[in-house]
SEMIDREN-615495 format. One line per field, with one value per residue (C-alpha): residue number from 1; x, y, z. Coordinates in steps of 0.25 Angstrom, whole numbers. Example, Ala and Ser with C-alpha at 12.3 -4.5 7.8 and 13.67 -1.06 7.14 Angstrom:
BEGIN
k <- (1,2)
x <- (49,55)
y <- (-18,-4)
z <- (31,29)
***
This chain:
BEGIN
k <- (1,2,3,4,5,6,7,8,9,10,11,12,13,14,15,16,17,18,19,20,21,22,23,24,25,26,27,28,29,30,31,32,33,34,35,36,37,38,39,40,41,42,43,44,45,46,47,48,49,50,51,52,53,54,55,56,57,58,59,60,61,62,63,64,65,66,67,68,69,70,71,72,73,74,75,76,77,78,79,80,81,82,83,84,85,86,87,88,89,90,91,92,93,94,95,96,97,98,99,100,101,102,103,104,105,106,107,108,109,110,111,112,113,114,115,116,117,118,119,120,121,122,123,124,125,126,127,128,129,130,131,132,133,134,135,136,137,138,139,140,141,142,143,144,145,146,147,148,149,150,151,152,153,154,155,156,157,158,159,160,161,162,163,164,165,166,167,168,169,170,171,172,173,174,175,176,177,178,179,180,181,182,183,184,185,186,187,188,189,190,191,192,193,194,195,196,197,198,199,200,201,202,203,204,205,206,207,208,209,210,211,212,213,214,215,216,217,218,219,220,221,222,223,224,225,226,227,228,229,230,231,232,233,234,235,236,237,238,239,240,241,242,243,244,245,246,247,248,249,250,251,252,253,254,255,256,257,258,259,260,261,262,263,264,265,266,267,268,269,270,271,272,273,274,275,276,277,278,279,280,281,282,283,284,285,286,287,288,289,290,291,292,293,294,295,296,297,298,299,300,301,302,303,304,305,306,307,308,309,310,311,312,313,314,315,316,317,318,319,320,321,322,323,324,325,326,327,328,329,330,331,332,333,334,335,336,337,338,339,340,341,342,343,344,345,346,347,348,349,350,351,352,353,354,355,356,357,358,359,360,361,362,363,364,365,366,367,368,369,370,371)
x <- (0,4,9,-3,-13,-26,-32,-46,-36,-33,-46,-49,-38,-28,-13,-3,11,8,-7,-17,-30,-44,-49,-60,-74,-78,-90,-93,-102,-114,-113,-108,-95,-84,-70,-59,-55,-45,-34,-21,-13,-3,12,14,30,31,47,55,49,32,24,9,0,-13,-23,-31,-45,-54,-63,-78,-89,-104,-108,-119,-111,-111,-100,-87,-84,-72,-80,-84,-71,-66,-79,-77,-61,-64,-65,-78,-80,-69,-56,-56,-71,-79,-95,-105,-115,-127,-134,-141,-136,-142,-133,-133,-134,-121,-116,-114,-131,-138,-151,-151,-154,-149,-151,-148,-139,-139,-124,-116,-102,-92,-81,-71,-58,-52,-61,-75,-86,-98,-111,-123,-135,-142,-157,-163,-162,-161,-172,-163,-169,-163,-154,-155,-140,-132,-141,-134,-122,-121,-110,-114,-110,-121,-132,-124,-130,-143,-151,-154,-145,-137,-137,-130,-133,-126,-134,-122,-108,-99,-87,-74,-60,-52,-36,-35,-47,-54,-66,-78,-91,-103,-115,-123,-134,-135,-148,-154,-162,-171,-175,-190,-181,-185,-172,-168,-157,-149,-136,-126,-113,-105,-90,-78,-69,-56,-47,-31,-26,-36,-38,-41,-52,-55,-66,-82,-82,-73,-77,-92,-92,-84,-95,-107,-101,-98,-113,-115,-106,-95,-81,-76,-62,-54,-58,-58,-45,-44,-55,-57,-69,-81,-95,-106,-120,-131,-137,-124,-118,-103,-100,-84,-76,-64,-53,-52,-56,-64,-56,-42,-37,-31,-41,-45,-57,-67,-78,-90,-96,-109,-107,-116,-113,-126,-128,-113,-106,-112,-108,-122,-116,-102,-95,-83,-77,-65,-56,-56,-72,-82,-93,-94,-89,-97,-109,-114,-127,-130,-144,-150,-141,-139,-131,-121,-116,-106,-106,-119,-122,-132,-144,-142,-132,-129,-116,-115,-106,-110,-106,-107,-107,-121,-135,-134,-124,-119,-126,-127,-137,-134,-144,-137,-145,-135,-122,-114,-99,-96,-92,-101,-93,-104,-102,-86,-89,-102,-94,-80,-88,-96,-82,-78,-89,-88,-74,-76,-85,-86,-75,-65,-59,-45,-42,-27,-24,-11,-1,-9,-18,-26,-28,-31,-25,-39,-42,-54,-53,-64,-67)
y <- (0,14,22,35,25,19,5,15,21,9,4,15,16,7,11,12,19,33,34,28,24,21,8,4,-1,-15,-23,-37,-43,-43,-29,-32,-21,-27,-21,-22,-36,-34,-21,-27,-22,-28,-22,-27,-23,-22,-22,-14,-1,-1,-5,-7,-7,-13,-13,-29,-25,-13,-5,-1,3,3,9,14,25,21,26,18,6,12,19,6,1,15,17,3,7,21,20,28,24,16,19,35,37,47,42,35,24,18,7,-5,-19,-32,-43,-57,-60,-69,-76,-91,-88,-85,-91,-79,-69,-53,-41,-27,-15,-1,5,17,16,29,31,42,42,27,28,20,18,9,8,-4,-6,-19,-14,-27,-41,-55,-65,-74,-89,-102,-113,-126,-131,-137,-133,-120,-113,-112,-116,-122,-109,-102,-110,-108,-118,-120,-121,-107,-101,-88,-77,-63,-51,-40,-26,-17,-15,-1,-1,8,10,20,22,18,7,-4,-8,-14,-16,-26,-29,-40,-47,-61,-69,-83,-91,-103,-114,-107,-97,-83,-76,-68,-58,-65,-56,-44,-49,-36,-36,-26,-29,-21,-23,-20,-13,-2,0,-18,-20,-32,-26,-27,-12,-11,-24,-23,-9,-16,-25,-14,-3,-16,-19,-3,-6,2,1,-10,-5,-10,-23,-20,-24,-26,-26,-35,-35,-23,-26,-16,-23,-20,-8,-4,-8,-13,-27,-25,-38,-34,-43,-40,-46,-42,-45,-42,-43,-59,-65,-60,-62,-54,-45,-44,-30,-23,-8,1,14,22,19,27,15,8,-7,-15,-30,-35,-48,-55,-69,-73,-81,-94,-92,-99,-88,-73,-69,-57,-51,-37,-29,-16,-8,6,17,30,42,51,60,53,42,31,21,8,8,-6,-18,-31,-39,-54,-66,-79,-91,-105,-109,-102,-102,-87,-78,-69,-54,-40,-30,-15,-4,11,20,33,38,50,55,60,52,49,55,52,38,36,43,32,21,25,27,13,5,11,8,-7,-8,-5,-18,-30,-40,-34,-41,-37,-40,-38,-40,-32,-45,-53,-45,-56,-65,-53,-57,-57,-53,-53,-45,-41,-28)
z <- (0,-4,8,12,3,10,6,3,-8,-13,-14,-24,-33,-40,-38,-50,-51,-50,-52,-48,-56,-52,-50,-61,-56,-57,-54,-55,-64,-54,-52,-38,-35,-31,-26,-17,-18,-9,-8,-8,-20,-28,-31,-46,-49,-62,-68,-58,-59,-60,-49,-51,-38,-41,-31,-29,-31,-40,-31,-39,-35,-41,-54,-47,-45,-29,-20,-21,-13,-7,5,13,14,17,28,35,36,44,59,61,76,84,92,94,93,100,100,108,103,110,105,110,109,109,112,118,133,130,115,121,127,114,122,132,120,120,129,125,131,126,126,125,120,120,114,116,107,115,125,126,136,134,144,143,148,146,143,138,144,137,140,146,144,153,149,155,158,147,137,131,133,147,157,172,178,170,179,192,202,198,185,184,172,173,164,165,156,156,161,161,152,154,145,147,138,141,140,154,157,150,157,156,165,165,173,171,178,181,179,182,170,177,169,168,160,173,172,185,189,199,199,192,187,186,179,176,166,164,152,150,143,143,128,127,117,124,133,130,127,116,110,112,105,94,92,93,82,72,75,70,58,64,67,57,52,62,57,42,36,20,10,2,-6,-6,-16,-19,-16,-23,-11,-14,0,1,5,9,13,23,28,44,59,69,82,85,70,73,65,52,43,34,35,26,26,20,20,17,12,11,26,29,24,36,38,37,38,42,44,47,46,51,41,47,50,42,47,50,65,65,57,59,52,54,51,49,49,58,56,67,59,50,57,51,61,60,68,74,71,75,75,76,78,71,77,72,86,89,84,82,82,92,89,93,91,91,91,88,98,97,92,96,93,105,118,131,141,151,147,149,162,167,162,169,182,179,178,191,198,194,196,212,213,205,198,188,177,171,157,155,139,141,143,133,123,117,133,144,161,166,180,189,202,212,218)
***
């Protein structure tokens, strides 16, 4: 690659000695657009003293007259909302009461995350319950442990999460109450579990928050380019939305893979559907969908996603719902402030787990210790 030349560059133009000359429009026979079959480029020597550099791949776009291709690829690769963002969102989420319990259904929570530059804070409240149904022992996915010393089983759901990443702490805060399923199926409150986690070093991604809001803004079609590595394929469908295939990951960047993505540029170039699968993977380890569309100034959001994990281990798979409620660019100070006071509070009473990652990145020191 050219030194100062971006890849977007070169998926418009072809390079020659001196000049360089448009690419020429091609279709395929069906009328389907296809472009950037990959973006490598060859160094063709010729003799000792002419160098041709071709680029693999044409870049088209619909005689139509519709806008050029170019633009999703260019959209999906520009950090809109990630590290160094200043906003708050609130939505709703639906999500299951545990993945291994797909029996016990969903509850909802309506949350606030904040964002200022590298700091974040996230507030939860649980503002629908599952209807929780019983088990008998050794019919499901249950351990002896879940049905403690009777036949009643034990479920907990969570009532309460606060989430904080700062430059000098990493914590997370839960509360969740315990209840007890009979075999007539009467669930009853019989306790509060209530949990601190802290996390070293402070800036680990390894905590619900970060991870959590990972998921919820790919369930808004957002935040995608840290994924996104080479393109390797884009096609016009007929409602001329762009189907780009991208080579990338969706985890620490170990395991590669690729994602299918629908983008759909009279909706601001929103993503509608996305999905990737690993290499080795005969099946998708994700899915997203987006619908409807809302607009913050520049910035075009859905009105509600979902994001799933398929699993050929279960019936169903795994999913999340997530309603867009509101949307600002500027920061809840109140909220760093409530959440700051919340950790506090908890880490005065109740158990505190350390995760360490700083000796081992990828297997934390874990340490419980009681207040």
């Amino acid at each position: 690659m050219l030194e100062g030349v971006t890849d977007s560059f070169w998926n418009r133009w072809i390079a020659f000695p001196g000049h360089f000359v448009r690419a020429q429009n091609r279709r395929s026979p069906s009328g389907t657009t296809i472009v950037g079959q990959g973006r490598r480029m060859m160094d063709l020597r010729l003799g000792t003293s002419v160098t041709i550099v071709i680029l693999v791949g044409v870049i088209s776009h619909s005689a139509k007259g519709a806008e050029p291709i170019a633009p999703a690829w260019d959209r999906l690769q520009t950090a809109k909302i990630g590290e160094g963002s200043t906003y708050t969102l609130r939505i709703q989420m639906e999500k299951p009461v545990w993945s291994d319990w797909p029996e016990q259904g969903t509850y909802s929570k309506a949350c606030t995350i904040t964002q200022r530059l590298a700091e974040m804070a996230i507030a939860c409240q649980t503002d629908r319950l599952p209807n929780l149904v019983y088990v008998p022992k050794d019919t499901g996915n249950y351990t002896a442990r879940d049905y403690g010393f009777g036949e009643n089983l034990h479920v907990s759901v969570s009532q309460k999460q606060v989430s904080l990443r700062t430059k000098e702490r990493n914590d997370t805060y839960e509360e969740s109450d315990v209840f007890a399923i009979d075999p007539r199926g009467t669930a009853s409150k019989t306790g509060a579990v209530r949990k601190i986690n802290h996390y070293q070093p402070a800036d680990d991604l390894g905590s619900w928050g970060p991870s959590e809001t990972k998921q919820i803004w790919w369930a808004l079609g957002q935040n995608f380019e840290a994924s996104l590595r080479d393109l390797t394929s884009e096609t016009v469908q007929e409602d001329e939305r762009r189907r780009l295939r991208i080579r990338g990951c969706i985890d620490s960047g170990l395991r590669e893979g690729e994602w299918d993505v629908l983008v759909d540029p009279s909706a601001a170039y929103l993503i509608r559907s996305a999905s990737f699968q690993f290499d080795t993977s005969t099946h998708p380890t994700l899915e997203i969908q987006t619908r409807g569309l809302r607009r913050f100034g520049e910035l075009a959001l859905p009105e509600e996603g979902v994001i799933r994990f398929p699993s050929p281990d279960r019936a169903q798979p795994l999913e999340k719902k997530v309603k867009l409620l509101d949307f600002s660019s500027q920061p809840d100070e109140r909220l760093f402030d409530k959440v700051r006071q919340t950790l506090d509070n908890a880490a005065a009473a109740g158990e505190l787990t350390i995760y360490d990652y700083r000796e081992n990145p990828s297997r934390p020191t874990v340490t419980r210790r009681e207040q």
